[in-house]
N, C-alpha and C positions, 0 to 999 in steps of 0.2 A: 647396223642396229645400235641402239643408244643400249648403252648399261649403265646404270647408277655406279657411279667410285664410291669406295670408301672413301669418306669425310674425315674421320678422325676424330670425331663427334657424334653423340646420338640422344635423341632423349631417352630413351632406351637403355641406354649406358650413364645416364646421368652426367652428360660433360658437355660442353662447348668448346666453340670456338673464336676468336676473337673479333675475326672477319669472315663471319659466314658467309657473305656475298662475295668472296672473294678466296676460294679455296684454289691453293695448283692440285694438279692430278697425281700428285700424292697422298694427296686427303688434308695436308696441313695447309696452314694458313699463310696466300702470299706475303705475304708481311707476316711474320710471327714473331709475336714480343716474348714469346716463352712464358707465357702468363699462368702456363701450369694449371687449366682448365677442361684439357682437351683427354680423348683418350691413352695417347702414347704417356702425359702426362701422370693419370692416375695408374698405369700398369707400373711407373716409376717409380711410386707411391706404394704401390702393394706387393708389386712382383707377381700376380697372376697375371692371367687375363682376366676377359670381363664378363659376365653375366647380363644378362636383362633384369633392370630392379623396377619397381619392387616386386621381389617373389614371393611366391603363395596368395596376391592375390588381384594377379592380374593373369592375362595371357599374350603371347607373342607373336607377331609375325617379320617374319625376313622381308628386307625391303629391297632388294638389290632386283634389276628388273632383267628377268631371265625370259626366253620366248614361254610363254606362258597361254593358260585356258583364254586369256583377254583376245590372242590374237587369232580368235579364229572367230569365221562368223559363220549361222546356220544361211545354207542358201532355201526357199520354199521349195516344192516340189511342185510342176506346174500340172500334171497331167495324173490321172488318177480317181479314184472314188473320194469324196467328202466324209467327213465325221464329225458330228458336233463333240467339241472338246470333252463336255460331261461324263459323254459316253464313252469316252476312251478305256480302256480296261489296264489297270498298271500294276496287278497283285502277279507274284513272278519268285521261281526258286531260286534263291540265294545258299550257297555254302550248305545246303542240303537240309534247309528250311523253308517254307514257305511263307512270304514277306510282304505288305502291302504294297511298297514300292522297292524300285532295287538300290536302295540306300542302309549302311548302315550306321550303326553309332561307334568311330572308329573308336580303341581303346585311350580309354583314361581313365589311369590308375590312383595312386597314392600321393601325388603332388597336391599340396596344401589347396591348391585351386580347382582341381578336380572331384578330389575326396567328398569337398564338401558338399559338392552337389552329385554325391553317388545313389540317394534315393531317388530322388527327382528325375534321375537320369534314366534307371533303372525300370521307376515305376511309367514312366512316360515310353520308353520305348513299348513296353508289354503294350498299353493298352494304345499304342499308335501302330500295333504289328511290323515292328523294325529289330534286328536282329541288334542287341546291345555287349561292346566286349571290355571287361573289369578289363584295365590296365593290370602291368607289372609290379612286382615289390608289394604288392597289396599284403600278403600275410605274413611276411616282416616287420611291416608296419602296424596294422592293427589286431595280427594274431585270426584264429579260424574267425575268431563271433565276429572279427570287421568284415571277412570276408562273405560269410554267413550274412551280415547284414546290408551289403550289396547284390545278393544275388536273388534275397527273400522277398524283395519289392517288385520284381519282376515277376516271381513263379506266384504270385500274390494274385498278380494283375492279368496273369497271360490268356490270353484270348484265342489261341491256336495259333497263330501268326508271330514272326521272328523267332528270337532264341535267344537268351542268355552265353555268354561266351566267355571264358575266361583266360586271358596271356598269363602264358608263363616262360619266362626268362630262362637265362642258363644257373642263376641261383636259386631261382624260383621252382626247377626243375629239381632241385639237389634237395630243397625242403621238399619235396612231392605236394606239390601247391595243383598240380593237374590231377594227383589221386583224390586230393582233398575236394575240390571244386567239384568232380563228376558226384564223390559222396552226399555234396550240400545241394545236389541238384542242376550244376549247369549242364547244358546242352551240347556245348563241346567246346574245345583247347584251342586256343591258338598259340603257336607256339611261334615267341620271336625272335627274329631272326637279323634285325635291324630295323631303325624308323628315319623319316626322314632329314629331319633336324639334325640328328649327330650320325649316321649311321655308320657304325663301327667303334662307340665311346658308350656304348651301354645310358639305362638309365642312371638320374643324379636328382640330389632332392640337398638343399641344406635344413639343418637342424639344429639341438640346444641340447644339452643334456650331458656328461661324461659316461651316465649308463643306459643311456639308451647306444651311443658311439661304441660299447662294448657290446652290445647285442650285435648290433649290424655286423661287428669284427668276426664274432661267432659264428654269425651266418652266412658267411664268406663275402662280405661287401669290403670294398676298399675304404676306409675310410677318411680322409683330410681334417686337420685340426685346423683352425683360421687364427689368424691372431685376433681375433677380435675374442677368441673363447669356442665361437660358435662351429659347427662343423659339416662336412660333404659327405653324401654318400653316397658313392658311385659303383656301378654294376661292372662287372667284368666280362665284356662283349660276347666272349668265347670261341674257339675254332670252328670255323665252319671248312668240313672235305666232306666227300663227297662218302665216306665211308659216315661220317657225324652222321650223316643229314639220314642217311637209309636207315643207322640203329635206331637215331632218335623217332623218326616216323613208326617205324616196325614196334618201337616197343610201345609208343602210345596208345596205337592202334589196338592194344590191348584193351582198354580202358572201355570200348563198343560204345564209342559216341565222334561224330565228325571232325576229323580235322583241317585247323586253318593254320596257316602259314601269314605272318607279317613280315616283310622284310623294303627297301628304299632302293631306288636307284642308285647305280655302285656298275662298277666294270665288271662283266663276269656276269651280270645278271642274266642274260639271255641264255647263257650253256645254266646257271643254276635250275631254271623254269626247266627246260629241257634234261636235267636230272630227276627235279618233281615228275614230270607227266613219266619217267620213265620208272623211279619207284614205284609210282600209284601202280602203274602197269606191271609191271613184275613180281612186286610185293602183295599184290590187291592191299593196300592201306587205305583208309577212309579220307583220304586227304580232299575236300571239295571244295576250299576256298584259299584263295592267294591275294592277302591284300598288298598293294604295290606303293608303298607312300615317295610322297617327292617334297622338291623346294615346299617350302612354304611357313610354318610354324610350329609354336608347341605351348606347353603349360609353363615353359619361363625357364628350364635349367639347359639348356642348351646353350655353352659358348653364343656369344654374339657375334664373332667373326665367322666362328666353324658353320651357327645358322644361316647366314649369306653366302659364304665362298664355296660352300662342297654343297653335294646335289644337285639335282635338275628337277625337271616336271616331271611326274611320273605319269602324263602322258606321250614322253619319248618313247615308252617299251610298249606301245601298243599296236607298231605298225608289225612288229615282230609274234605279239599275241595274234593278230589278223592272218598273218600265215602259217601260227604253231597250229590255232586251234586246240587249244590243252582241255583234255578231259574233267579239270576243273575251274570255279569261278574264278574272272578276275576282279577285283576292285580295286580305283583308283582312290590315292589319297592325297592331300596338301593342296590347301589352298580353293577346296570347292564350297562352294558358300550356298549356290543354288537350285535349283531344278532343271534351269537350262545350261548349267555346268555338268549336273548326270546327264542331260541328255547329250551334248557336245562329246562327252565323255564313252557313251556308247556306240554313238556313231563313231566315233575310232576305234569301235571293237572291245570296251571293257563291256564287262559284266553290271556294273552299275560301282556307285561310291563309296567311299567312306567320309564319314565329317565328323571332326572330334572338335573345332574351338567354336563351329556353328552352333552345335546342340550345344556345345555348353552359354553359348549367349541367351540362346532358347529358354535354358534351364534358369538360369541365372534370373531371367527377366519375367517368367512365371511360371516355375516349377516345373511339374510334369504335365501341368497342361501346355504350357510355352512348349516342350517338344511334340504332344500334340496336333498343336496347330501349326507349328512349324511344319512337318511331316504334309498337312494339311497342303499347307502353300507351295513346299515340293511338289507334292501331285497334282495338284494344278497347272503347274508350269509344264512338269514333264507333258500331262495331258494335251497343252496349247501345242508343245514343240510338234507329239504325235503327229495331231492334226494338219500341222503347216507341211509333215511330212505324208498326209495322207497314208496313214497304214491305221491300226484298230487296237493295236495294242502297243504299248510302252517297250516291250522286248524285241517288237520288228524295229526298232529305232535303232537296233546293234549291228554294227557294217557299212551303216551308210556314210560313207566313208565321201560318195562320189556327192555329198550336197553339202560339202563343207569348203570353205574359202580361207586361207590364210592370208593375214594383214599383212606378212612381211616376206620377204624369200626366205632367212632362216626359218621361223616359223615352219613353213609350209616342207620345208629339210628334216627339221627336229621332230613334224608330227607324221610326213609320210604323207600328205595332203597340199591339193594341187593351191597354187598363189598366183596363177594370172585367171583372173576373172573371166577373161575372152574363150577360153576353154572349156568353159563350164555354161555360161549363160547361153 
């Protein structure tokens, strides 16, 4: 299988290279004049590493090409009842709400690119019946009334369908940011546990300010001074054992509203799931949703190396959901852009998606009706896929594991899904 090398260059990093046509597999330049353009260059220059610029107002994705949602193809089903796509039925419980389609709006918090489109986001999900989750760091950053005014456009709008959702972090947790959130009305916590972009480096956000840099100190954020003046604020990941993870549930569980868990591909994740379904079961905690994010992107503060090099698709842990069969929802995240990426996505056993830089292109491009109609265009698709699957509803589309084709041998290794054609047709 081909994978993208590191170049040593990116526009993403702002740097080149002298002979781009002509890179060795070290990512430098076969001929390198030292031209001090490139990235090893500018880490020389600063002494960090590198970010994605510009931040706050753009968004990111990793380019490095891992077995991914591309290589699989839907096979039709040839034998079976007919249904005109229209009629396909795709409204479906999610995380212990009831949802138009099984898509959510994954979290997005406080990052300069997110923030701004928190009403649009917010009021759009309500009246699209999609279950919408504030990102982290939100009430460090703009205090209850920001948080207050991210959640008020939703319960504004809500139509009985989706839910408002609120992440809270392990600083997030320590300001009682999930007491505060059930108070202003969400619908329930997710509590996180890692994403896929850095998982294990916590959230990060650059800023300006010497007193604002003393708040976040206060409220236990790590924070980086730059030489430039300006400064970092980074999250402190936290412990996660097996003792955390049951206090943390047990005591949320108090609050009497659902809990969701976010966490990323990582080693260990399989015996983790298998601690969840075994808390919910022992504890009875309200835990009903597990979002599962993978490779893919983020709103811009994730390392540029760490976004490429660590993670996978967070459709690897599905063949593993397929035989847990966990008492609660799964949703997959990173990198799903469409309706027939939810449906690919079910047919390996998830529960349905999460999309966080999709809706915000949605948003972005016209408000909350752009997530809307985007939503719109999801259910159309998934509806087509039903069909080609011959079944009636959107949620028999989960399992059918046996009408799916991988492009490549890895592929078809990484997803648990058959890669010679002749077996299947």
């Amino acid at each position: 299988m081909r994978l993208r090398r590191h170049y040593n260059a990116d526009i993403v990093t702002k740097t080149k290279l002298s002979f781009p046509e002509h890179p060795s597999p070290s990512g430098m330049c076969s001929v390198c004049t030292m031209c001090g353009q490139c990235e090893i260059a500018k880490k020389a220059k600063t002494g960090r590493t590198l970010f994605p610029q510009p931040f706050g107002v753009a968004q990111f994705g990793a380019e490095k090409k891992i077995p991914d949602i591309n290589d699989i193809q839907i096979l039709a089903e040839m034998w079976g009842e007919g249904y005109f796509f229209p009629e396909i039925e795709t409204e479906v419980e999610i995380g212990g709400f009831k949802c138009s389609i099984p898509v959510a709006i994954a979290a997005l918090g406080s990052t300069k690119v997110a923030s701004g489109k928190a009403d649009s986001l917010s009021e759009g999900a309500a009246l699209a019946g999609i279950p919408r989750v504030i990102g982290e760091n939100v009430y460090a950053s703009f205090g209850k009334e920001g948080l207050k005014r991210m959640i008020k456009p939703f319960l504004d709008n809500y139509q009985g369908k989706g839910a408002i959702v609120v992440q809270a972090n392990v600083v997030d947790q320590k300001l009682k940011v999930p007491e505060m959130a059930v108070e202003l009305g969400a619908h329930a916590i997710e509590l996180k546990l890692g994403q896929g972009a850095k998982q294990g480096l916590g959230g990060e956000i650059r800023f300006e300010g010497k007193e604002t840099a003393e708040k976040y100190r206060k409220y236990g954020y790590l924070v980086i001074e730059k030489e430039d003046g300006s400064y970092e604020r980074h999250v402190n990941p936290g412990s996660i054992t097996k003792e955390r993870l049951k206090e943390m549930l047990v005591k949320y569980s108090e609050l009497g509203v659902p809990l969701w868990i976010k966490v990323a591909i990582g080693r260990g994740l399989s015996e983790l799931l298998e601690e969840l379904e075994k808390i919910k079961k022992e504890e009875k905690v309200p835990l009903e949703c597990v979002t599962i994010d993978g490779h893919g992107g983020g709103t811009g503060m994730s390392p540029w190396l760490i976004m490429n090099e660590t993670c996978f698709s967070s459709l690897s842990i599905l063949p593993k959901i397929r035989e847990m069969k966990p008492d609660f929802d799964v949703l997959v995240a990173g990198g799903l852009t469409s309706g027939i990426d939810v449906a690919k996505a079910m047919m390996l056993g998830a529960d349905g998606a999460a999309m966080g830089r999709a809706m915000l292109i949605a948003s972005a491009t016209n408000g909350s009706e752009g997530i809307v109609n985007f939503v719109k265009a999801l259910k159309e698709e998934l509806q087509m896929i039903a069909t080609i699957q011959r079944v009636k509803h959107v949620s028999q589309l989960k399992g059918r594991v046996q009408n799916l084709l991988a492009l490549t041998e890895e592929a078809g290794r990484a997803f648990g899904i058959e890669y010679d054609s002749k077996k299947i047709i």
